[in-house]
C-alpha atoms as an extended CHARMM CRD file, in Angstrom:
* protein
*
        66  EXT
         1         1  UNK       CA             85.1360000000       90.8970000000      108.0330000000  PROA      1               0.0000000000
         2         2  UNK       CA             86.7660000000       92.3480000000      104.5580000000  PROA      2               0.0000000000
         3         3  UNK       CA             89.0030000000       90.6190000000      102.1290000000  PROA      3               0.0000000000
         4         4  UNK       CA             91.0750000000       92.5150000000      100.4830000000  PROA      4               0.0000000000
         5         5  UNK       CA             93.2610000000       90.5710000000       97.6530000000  PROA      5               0.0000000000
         6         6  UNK       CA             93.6180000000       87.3080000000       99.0440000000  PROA      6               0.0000000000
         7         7  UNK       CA             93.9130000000       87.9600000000      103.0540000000  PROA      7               0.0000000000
         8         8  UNK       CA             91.3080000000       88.8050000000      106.0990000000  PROA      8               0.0000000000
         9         9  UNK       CA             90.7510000000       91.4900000000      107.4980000000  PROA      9               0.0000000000
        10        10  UNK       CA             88.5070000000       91.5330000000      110.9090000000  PROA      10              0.0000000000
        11        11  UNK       CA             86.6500000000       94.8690000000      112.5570000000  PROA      11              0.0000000000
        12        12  UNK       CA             86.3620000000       94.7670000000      116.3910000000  PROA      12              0.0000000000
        13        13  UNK       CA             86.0980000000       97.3700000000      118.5970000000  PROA      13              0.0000000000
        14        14  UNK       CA             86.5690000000      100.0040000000      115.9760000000  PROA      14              0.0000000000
        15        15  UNK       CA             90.2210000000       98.2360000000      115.7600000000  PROA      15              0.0000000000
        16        16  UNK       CA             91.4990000000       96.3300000000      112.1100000000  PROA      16              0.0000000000
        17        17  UNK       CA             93.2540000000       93.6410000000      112.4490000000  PROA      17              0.0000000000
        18        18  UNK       CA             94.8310000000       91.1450000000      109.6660000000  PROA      18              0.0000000000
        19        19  UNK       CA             94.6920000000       87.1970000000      109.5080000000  PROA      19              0.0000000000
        20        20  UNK       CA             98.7540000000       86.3970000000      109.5130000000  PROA      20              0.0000000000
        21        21  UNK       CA            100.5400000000       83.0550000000      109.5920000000  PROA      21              0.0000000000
        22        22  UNK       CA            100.7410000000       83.5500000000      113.6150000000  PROA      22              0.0000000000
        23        23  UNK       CA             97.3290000000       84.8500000000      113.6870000000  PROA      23              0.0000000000
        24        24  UNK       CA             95.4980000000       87.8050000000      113.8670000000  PROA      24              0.0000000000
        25        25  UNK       CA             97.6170000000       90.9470000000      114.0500000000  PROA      25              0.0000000000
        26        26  UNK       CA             96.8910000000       94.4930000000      114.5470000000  PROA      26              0.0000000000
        27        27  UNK       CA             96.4810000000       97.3830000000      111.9470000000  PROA      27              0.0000000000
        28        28  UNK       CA             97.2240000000      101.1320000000      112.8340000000  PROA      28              0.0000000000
        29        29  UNK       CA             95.3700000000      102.0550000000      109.3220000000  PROA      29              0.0000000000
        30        30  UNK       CA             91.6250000000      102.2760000000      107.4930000000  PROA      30              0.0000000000
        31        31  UNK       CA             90.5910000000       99.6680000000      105.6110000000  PROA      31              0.0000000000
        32        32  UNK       CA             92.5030000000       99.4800000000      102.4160000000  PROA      32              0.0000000000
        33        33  UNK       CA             90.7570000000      100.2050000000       99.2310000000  PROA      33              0.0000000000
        34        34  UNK       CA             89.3970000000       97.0750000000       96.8880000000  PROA      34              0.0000000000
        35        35  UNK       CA             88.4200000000       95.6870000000      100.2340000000  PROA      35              0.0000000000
        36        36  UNK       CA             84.8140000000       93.2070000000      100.0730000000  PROA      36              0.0000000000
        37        37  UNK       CA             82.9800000000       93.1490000000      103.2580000000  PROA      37              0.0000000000
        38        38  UNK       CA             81.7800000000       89.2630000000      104.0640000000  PROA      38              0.0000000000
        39        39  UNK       CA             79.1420000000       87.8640000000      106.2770000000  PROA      39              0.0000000000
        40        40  UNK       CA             80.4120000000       85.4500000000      108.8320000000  PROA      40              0.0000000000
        41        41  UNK       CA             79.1940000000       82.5920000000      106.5520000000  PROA      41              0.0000000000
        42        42  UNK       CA             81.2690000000       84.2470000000      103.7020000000  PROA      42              0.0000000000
        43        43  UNK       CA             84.3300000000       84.1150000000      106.2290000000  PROA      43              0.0000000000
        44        44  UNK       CA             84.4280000000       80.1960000000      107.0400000000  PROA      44              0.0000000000
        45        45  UNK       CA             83.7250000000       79.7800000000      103.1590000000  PROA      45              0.0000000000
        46        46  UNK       CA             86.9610000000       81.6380000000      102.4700000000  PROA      46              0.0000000000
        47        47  UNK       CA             89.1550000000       79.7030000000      106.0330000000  PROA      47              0.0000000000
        48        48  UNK       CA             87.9330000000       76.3630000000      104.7860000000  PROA      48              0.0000000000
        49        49  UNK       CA             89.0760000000       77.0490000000      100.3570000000  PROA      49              0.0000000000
        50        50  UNK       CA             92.3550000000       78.7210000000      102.4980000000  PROA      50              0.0000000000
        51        51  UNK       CA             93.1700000000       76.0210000000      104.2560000000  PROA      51              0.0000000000
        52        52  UNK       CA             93.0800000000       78.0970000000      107.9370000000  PROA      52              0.0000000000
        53        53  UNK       CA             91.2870000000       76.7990000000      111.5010000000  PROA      53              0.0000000000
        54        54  UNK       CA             87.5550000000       78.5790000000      111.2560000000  PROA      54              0.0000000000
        55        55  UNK       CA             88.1940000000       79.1120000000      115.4160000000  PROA      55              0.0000000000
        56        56  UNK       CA             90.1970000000       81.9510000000      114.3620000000  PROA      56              0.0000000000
        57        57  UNK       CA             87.0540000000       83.7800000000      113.6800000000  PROA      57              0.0000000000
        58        58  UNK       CA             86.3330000000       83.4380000000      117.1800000000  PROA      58              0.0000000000
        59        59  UNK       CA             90.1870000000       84.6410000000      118.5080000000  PROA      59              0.0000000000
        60        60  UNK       CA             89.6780000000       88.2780000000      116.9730000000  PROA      60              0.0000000000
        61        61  UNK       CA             91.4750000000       90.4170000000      119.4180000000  PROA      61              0.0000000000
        62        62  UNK       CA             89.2620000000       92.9490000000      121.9620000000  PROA      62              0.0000000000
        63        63  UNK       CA             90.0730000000       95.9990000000      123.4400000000  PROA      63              0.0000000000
        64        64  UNK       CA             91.0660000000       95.3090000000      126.9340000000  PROA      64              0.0000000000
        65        65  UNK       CA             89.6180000000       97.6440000000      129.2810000000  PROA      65              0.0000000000
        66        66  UNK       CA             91.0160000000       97.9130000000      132.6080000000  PROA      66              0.0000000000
C-alpha cells in the first residue's frame, strides 16, 4: 500500500489500484511520485483517522485468471 497526498493506493498482482468513494478502482499508470509505501498496520491507521471500512483492505481487486 502507498499514499500519495491524502488517498490509497494498493499493489496486487503487479496491478495499482486507488481507494475511491465506490471503492477500489483500477490504475493504467506507475505509482505517482511523492508516493509513501505503508505496512498493513500503517493502512488501518490511515482507514480508521479517514473515516473508511478497514475490510476494504481485504476487497483489493485480483487478476482473474481463467
Amino acid at each position: 500500500m502507498a499514499f500519495p497526498d491524502g488517498r490509497l493506493l494498493a499493489l496486487r498482482d503487479g496491478q495499482l489500484h486507488v481507494l475511491a468513494p465506490d471503492g477500489w478502482t483500477r490504475l493504467r499508470s506507475t505509482r505517482p511520485p511523492g508516493t509513501t509505501w505503508l505496512t498493513r498496520e500503517e493502512a488501518e491507521d490511515w482507514c480508521d483517522r479517514e473515516g473508511w471500512n478497514l475490510h476494504l483492505l481485504d476487497e483489493v481487486p485480483t487478476t482473474r485468471t481463467v
